[in-house]
Structure formats: C-alpha cells, structure tokens
N, CA and C atoms as a LAMMPS dump frame, in Angstrom:
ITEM: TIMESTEP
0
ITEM: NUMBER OF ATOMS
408
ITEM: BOX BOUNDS ff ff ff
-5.0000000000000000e+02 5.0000000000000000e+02
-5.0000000000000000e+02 5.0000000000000000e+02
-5.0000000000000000e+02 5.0000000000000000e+02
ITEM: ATOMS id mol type element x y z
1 1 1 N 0.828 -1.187 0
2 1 2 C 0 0 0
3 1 3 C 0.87 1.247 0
4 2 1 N 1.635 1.018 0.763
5 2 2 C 2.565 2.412 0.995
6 2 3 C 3.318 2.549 -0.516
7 3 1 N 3.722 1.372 -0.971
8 3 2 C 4.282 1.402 -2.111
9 3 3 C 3.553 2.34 -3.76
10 4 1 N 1.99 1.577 -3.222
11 4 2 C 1.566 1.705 -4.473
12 4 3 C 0.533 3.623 -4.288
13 5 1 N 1.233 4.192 -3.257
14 5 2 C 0.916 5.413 -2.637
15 5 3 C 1.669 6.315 -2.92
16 6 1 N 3.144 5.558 -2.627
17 6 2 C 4.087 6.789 -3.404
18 6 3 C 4.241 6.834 -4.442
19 7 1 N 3.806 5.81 -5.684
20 7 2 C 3.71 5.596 -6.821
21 7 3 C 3.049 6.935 -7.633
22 8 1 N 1.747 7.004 -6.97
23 8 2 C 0.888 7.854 -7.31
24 8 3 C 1.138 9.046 -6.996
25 9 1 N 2.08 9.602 -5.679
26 9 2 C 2.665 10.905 -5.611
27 9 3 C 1.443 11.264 -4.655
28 10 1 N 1.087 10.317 -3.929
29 10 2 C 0.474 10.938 -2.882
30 10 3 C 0.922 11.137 -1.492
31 11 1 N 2.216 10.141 -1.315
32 11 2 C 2.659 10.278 -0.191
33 11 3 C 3.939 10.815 -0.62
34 12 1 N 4.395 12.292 -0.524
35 12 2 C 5.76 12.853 -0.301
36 12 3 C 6.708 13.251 1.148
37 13 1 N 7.219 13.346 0.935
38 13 2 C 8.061 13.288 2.442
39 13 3 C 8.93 14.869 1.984
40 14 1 N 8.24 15.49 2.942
41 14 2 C 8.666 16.602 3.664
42 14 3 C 10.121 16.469 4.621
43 15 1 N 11.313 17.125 3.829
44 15 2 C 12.574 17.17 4.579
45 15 3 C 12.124 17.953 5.659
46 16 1 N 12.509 17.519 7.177
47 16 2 C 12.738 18.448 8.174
48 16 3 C 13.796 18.849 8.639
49 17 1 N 13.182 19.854 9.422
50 17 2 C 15.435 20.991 9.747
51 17 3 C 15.114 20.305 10.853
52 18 1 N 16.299 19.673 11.205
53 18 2 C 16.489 19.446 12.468
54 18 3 C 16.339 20.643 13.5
55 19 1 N 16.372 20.551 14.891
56 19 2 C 15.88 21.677 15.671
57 19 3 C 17.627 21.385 16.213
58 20 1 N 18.495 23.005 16.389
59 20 2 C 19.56 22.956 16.741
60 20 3 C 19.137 23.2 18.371
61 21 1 N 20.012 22.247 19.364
62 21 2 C 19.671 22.524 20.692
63 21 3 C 20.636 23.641 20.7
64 22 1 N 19.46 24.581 21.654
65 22 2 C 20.264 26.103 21.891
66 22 3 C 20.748 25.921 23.352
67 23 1 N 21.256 26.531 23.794
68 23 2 C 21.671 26.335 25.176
69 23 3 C 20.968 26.976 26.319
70 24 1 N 21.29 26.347 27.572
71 24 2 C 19.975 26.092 28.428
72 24 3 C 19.804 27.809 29.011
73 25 1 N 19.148 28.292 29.036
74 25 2 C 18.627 29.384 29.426
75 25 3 C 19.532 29.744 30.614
76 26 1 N 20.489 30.684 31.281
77 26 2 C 20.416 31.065 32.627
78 26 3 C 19.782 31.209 33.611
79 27 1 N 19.831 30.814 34.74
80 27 2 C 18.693 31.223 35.866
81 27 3 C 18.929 31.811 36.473
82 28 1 N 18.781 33.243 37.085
83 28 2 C 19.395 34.147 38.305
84 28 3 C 18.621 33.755 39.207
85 29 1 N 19.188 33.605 40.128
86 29 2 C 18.915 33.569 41.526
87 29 3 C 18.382 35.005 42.384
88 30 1 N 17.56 35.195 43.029
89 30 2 C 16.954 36.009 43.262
90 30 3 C 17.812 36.523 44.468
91 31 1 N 17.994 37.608 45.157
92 31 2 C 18.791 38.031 46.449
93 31 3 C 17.755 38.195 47.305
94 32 1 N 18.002 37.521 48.411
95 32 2 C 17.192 37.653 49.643
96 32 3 C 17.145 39.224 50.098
97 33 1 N 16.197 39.594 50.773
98 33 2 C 15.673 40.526 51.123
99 33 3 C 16.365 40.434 52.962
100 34 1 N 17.232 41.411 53.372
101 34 2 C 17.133 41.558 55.091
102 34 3 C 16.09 41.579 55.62
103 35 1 N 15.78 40.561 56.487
104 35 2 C 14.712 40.535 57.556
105 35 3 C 14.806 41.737 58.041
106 36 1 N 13.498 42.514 58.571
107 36 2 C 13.045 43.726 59.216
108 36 3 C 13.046 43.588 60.845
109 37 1 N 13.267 44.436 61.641
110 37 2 C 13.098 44.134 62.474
111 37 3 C 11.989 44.577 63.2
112 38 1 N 11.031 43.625 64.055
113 38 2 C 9.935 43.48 64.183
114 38 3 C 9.715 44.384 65.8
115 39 1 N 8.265 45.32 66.112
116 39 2 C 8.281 45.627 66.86
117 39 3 C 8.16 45.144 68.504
118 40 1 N 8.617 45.379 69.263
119 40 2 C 8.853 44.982 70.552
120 40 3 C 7.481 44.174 71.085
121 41 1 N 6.14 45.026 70.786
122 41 2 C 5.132 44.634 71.607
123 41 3 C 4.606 43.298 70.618
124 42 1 N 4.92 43.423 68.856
125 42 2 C 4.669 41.779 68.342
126 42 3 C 5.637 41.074 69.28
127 43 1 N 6.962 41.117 69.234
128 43 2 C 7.818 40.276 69.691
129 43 3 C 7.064 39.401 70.896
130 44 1 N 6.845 40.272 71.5
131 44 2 C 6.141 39.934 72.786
132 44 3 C 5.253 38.836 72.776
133 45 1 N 4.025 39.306 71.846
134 45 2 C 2.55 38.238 71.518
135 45 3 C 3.593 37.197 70.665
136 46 1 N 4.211 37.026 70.043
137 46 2 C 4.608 35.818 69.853
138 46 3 C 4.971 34.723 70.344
139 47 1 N 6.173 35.53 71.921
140 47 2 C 6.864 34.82 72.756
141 47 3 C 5.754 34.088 73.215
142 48 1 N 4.566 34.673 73.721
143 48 2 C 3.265 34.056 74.329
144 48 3 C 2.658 33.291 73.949
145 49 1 N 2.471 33.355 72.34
146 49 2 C 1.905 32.583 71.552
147 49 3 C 2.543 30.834 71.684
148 50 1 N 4.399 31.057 71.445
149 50 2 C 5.002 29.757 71.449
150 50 3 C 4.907 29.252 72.806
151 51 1 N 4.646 29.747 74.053
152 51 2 C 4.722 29.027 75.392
153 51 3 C 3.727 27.899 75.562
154 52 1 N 4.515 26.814 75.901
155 52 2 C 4.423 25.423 76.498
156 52 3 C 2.664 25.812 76.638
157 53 1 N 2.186 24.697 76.139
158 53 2 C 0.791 24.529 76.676
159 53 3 C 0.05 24.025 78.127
160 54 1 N -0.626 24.144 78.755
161 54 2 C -0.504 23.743 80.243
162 54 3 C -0.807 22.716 80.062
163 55 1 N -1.071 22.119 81.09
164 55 2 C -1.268 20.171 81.658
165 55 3 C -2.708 20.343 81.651
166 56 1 N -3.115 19.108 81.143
167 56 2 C -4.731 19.045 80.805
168 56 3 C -4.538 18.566 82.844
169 57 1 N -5.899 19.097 82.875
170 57 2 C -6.174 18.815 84.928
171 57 3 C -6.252 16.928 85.347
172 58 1 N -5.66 16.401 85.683
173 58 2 C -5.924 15.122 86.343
174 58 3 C -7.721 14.567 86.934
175 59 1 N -8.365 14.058 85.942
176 59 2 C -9.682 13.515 86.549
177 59 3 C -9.643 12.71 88.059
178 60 1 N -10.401 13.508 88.731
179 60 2 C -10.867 12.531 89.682
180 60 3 C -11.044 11.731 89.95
181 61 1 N -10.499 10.458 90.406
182 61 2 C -10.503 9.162 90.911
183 61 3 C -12.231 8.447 91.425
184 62 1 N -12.544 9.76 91.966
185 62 2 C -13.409 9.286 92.795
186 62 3 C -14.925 10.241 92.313
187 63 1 N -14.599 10.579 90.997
188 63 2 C -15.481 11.004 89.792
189 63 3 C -16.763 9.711 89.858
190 64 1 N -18.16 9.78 89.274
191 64 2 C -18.862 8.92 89.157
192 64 3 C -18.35 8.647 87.528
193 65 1 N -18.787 7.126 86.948
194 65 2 C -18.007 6.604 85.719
195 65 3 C -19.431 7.492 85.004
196 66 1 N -19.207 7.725 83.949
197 66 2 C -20.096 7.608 82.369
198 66 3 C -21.313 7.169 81.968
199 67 1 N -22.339 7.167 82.111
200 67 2 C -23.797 5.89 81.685
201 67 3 C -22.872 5.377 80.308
202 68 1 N -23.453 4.4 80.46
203 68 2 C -23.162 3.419 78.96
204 68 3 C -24.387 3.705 77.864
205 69 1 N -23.864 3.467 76.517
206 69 2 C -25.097 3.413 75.626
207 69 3 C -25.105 2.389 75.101
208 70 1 N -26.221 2.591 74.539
209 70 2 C -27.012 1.172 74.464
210 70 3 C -26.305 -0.354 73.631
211 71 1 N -25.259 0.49 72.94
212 71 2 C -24.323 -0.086 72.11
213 71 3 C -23.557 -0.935 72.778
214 72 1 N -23.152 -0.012 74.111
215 72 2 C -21.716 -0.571 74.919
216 72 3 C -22.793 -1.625 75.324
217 73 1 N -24.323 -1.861 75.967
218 73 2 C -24.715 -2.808 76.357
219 73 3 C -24.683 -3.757 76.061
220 74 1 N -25.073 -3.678 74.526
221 74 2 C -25.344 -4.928 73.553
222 74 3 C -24.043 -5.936 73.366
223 75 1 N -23.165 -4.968 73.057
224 75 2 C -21.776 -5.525 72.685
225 75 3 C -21.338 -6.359 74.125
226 76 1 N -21.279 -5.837 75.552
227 76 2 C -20.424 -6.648 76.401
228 76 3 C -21.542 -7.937 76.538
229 77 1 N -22.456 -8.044 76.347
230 77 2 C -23.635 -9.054 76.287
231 77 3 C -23.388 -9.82 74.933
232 78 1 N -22.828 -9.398 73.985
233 78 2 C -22.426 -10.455 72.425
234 78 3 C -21.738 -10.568 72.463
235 79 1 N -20.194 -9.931 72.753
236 79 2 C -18.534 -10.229 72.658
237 79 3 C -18.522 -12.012 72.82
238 80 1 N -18.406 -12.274 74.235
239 80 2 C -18.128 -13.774 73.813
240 80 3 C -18.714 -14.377 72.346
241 81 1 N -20.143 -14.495 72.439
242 81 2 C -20.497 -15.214 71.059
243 81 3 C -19.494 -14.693 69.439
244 82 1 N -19.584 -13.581 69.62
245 82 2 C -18.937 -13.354 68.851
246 82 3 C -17.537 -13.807 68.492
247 83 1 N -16.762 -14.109 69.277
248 83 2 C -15.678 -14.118 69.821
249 83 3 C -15.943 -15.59 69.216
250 84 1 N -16.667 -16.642 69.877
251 84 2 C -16.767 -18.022 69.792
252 84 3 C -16.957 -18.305 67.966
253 85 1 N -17.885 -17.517 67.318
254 85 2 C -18.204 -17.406 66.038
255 85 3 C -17.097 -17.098 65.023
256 86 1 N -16.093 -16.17 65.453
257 86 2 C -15.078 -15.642 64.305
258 86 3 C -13.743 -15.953 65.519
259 87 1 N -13.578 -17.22 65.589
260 87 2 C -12.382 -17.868 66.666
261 87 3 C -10.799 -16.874 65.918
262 88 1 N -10.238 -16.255 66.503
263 88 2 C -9.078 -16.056 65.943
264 88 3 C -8.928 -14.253 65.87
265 89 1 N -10.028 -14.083 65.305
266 89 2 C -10.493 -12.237 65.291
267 89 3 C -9.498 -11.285 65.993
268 90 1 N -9.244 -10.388 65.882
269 90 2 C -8.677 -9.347 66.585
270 90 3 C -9.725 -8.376 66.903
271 91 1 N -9.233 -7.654 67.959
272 91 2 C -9.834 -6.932 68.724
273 91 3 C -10.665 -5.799 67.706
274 92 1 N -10.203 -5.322 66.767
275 92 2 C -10.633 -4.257 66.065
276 92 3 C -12.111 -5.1 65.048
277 93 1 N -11.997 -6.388 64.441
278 93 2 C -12.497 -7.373 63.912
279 93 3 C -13.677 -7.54 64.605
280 94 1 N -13.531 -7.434 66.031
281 94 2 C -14.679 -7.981 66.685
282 94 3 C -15.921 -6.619 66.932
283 95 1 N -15.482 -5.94 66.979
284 95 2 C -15.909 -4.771 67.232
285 95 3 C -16.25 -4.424 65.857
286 96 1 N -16.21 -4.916 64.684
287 96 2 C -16.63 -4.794 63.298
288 96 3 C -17.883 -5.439 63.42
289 97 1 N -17.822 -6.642 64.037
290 97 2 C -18.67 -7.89 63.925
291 97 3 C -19.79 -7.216 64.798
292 98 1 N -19.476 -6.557 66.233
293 98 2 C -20.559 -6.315 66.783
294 98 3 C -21.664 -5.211 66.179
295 99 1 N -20.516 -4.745 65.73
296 99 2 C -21.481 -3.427 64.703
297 99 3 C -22.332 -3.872 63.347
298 100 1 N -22.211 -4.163 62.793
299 100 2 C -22.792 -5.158 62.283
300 100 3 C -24.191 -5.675 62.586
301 101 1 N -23.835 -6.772 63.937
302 101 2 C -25.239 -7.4 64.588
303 101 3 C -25.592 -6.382 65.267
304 102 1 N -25.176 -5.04 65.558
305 102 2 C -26.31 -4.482 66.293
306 102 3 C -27.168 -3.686 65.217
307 103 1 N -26.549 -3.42 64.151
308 103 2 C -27.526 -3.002 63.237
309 103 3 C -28.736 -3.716 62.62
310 104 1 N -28.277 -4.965 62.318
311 104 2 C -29.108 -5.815 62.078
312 104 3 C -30.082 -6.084 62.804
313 105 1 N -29.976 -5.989 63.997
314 105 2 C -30.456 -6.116 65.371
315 105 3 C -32.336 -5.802 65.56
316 106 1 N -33.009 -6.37 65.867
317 106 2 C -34.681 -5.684 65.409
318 106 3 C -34.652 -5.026 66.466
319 107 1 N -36.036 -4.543 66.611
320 107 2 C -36.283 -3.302 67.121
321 107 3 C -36.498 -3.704 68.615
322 108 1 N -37.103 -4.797 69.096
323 108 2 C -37.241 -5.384 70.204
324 108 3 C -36.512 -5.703 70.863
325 109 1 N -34.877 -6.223 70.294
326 109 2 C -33.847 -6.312 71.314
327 109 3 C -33.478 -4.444 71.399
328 110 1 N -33.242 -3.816 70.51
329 110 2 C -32.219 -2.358 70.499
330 110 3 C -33.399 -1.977 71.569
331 111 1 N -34.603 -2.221 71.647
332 111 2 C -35.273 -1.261 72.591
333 111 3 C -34.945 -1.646 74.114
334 112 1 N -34.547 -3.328 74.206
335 112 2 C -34.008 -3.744 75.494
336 112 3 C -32.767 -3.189 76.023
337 113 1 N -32.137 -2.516 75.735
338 113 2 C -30.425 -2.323 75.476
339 113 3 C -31.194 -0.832 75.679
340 114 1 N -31.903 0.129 74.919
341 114 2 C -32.028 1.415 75.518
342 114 3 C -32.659 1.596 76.875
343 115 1 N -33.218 0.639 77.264
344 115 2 C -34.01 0.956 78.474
345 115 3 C -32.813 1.084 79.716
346 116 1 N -32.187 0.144 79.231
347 116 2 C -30.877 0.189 80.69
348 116 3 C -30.149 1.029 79.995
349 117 1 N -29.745 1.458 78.921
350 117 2 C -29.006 2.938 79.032
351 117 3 C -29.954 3.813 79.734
352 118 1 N -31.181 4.544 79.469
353 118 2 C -31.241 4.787 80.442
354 118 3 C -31.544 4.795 81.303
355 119 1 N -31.889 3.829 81.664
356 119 2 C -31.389 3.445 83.586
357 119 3 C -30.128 4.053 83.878
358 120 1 N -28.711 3.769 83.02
359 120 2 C -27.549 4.003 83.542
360 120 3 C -27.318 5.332 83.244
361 121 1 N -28.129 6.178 82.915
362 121 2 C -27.641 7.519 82.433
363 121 3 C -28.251 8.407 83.689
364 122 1 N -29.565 7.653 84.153
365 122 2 C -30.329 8.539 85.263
366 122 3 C -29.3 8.42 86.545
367 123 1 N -28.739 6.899 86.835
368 123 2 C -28.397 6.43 87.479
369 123 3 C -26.84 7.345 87.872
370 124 1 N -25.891 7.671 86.794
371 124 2 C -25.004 8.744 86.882
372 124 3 C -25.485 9.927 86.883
373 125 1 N -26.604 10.24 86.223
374 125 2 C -26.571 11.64 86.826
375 125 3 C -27.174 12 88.25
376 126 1 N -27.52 10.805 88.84
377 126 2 C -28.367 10.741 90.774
378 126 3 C -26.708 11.145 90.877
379 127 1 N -25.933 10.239 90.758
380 127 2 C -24.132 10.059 91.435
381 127 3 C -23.788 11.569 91.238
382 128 1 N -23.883 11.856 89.908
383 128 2 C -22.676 13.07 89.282
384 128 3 C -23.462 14.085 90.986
385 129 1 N -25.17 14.571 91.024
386 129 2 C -25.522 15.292 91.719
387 129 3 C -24.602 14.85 93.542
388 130 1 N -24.788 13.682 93.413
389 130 2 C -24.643 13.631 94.89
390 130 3 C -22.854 14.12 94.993
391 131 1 N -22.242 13.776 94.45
392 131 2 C -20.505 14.364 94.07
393 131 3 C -20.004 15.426 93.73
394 132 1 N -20.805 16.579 93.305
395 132 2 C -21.057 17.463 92.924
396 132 3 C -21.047 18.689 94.319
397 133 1 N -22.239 18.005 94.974
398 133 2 C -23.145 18.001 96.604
399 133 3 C -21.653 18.054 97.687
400 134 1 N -20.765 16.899 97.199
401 134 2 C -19.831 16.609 98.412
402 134 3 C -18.404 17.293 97.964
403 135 1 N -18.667 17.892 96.881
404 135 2 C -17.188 18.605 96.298
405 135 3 C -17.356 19.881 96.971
406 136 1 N -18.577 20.305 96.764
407 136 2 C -18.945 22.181 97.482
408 136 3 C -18.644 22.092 99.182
C-alpha cells in the first residue's frame, strides 16, 4: 500500500530541519531581602503565643463513671459469642462484627439495650448530683 501510494505521488516526504539545541537558558537567583526588624510589643505576643501549653487537669478518681449506651450494652452481652463465632479475630475485627449485629439487630432487642441505658444515664446523673453536693 505504501508502495503503491508513493507511486501515485500521494505520499511525499517533507525534509525536516532538524531543531539545533540552543543552550539552556540562565537562571538568576533572586537576592534575599534583610529581615526587618519586628516591633517589641509583636515580639512579645509571639513569645506568648510559642509558650508550652498547660497540663490538661488530672480527673478525679473518685469522679462517678459515664452511663453506657445502648451499644456498649449490647456488645459486652455479644462479645463472647462473637468471639466463639469468628475464633481467631482481633480486637478491632470484633468490634466490626458487633457493629454489624447491632444493626441488624430488630427493634425489640435495640429497645431492650435502651431501656438500661437509660437506667444508667439517670443512674449517673443521681451520682454526678450527689458528688457534685460533696465537692462544694
């Protein structure tokens, strides 16, 4: 085909100029500028700005704990099975698994699991009041 193309003078070939490599451009480097010197009272808000952050306060020992939700219920009530079901699991795995069955979960168990949250939520906030009562 190619043959019977140039035959016909349809395919000519265009000499090209080679492209002469020119040489690589210079780059100047730009001159830094002297730092200014900054006024006394910024100086200042800065120094303040970088100082050490304080110590978050030490919780109370003798704090009442957290109510649980309904989640944390379900789960310390399935972990073993779960556990027995996917033998080998890691900790992060299992906690996949529980999430999971609690979604799946019908409405009749999730409503068993909210009732004792809150139970345990009334139940810390009776504590938080009475600790509260004995801190003043």
């Amino acid at each position: 085909m190619v043959a019977a193309a140039e035959a016909a003078g349809k395919r000519d070939r265009k000499q090209v100029e080679r492209l002469v490599l020119a040489p690589a451009p210079e780059i100047k480097k730009r001159e830094k500028k002297p730092k200014k010197a900054k006024p006394a009272a910024k100086a200042a808000k800065e120094k303040v700005s970088k100082a050490k952050p304080t110590k978050k306060a030490k919780k109370d020992p003798n704090a009442p704990k957290r109510g649980l939700s309904a989640f944390m219920f379900f789960s310390s009530d399935n972990r073993d099975k779960v556990k027995k079901e996917h033998a080998g699991c890691s900790f992060g795995e299992v906690g996949k698994y529980l999430g999971e069955a609690w979604s799946k979960a019908d409405k009749k168990t999730k409503d068993k699991y909210e009732a004792k949250a809150v139970a345990d939520k009334a139940r810390y906030e009776k504590e938080k009041a009475a600790y509260e009562k004995k801190k003043k």
